[in-house]
C-alpha positions in Angstrom: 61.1 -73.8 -106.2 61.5 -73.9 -109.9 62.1 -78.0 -110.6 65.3 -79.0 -111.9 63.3 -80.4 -115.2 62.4 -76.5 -115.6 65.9 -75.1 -115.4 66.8 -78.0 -118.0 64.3 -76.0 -120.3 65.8 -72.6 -119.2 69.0 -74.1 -120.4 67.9 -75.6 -123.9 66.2 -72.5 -124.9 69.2 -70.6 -124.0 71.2 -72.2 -126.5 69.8 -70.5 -129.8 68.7 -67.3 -128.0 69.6 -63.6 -129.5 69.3 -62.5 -125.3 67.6 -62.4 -122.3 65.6 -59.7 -120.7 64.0 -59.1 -117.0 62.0 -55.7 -115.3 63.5 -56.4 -112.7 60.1 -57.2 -110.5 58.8 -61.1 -112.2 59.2 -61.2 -116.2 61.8 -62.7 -117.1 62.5 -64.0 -120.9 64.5 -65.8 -123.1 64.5 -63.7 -126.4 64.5 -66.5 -129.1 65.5 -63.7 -132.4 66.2 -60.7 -133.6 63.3 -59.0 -133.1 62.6 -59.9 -129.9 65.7 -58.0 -129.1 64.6 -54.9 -131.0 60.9 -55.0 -129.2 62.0 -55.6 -125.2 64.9 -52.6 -125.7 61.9 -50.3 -127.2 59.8 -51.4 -124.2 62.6 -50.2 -122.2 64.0 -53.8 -120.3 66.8 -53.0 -118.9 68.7 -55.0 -117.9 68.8 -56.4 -121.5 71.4 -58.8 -122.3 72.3 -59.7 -125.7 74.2 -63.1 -126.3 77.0 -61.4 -128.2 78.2 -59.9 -124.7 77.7 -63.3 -123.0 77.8 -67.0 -122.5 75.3 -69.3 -122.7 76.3 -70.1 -119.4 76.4 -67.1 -118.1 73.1 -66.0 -119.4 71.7 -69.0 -116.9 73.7 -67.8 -113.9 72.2 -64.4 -114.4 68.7 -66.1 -115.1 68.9 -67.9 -112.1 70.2 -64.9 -109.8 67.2 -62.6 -111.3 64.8 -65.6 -110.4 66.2 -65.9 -106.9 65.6 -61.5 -106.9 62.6 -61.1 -108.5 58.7 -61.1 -106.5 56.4 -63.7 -106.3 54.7 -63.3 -109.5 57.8 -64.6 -111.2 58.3 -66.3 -114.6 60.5 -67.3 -117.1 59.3 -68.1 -120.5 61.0 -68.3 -124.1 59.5 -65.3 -126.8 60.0 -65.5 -130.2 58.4 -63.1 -132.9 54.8 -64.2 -134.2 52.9 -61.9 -136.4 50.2 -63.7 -137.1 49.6 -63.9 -133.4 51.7 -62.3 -131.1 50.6 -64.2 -127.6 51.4 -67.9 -129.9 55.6 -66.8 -129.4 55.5 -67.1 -125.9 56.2 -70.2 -123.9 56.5 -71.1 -120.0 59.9 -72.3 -118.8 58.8 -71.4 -115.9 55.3 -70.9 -115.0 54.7 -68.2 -113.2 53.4 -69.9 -109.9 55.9 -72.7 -110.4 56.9 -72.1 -106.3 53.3 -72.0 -104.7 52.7 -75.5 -106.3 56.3 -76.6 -105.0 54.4 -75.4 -101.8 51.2 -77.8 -101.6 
């Protein structure tokens, strides 16, 4: 399972976020601005979450319950908009693969 360490990073990032997404099978983010927002609702996310309806709280209960839902493939990372290089806004929360090291 995701470490507690991880969920502390869940929980910082959650802090300043504009949302959260998930597609409902193992991507799950934290959507650090604006844009992020405007991208993952145009991608079609749903459920999309924006922190106006929300705690910060709640956004991790919800985080935690699509984790605990979600495949094997899961992940949870942070995304914030990078036009210069797109992959440079993402980072892992939680890895995907976090649970088969927990495993070993």
């Amino acid at each position: 399972m995701a470490t507690a360490e991880m969920w502390s990073k869940v929980e910082g990032a959650l802090l300043g976020a504009k949302g959260i997404a998930f597609d409902t099978c193992h991507k799950i983010y934290v959507l650090l601005d604006d844009e992020q927002m405007v991208q993952m609702k145009g991608y079609g996310y749903d459920p999309l979450i924006s922190a106006d309806e929300t705690t910060t709280d709640e956004m991790l209960t919800t985080i935690r319950k699509w984790y605990d839902d979600s495949c094997g493939l899961r992940f949870v990372n942070a995304v914030s908009t990078n036009h210069d290089d797109p992959n440079a806004g993402f980072t892992d929360l939680i890895p995907q693969g976090a649970d088969e090291e927990d495993e070993e």
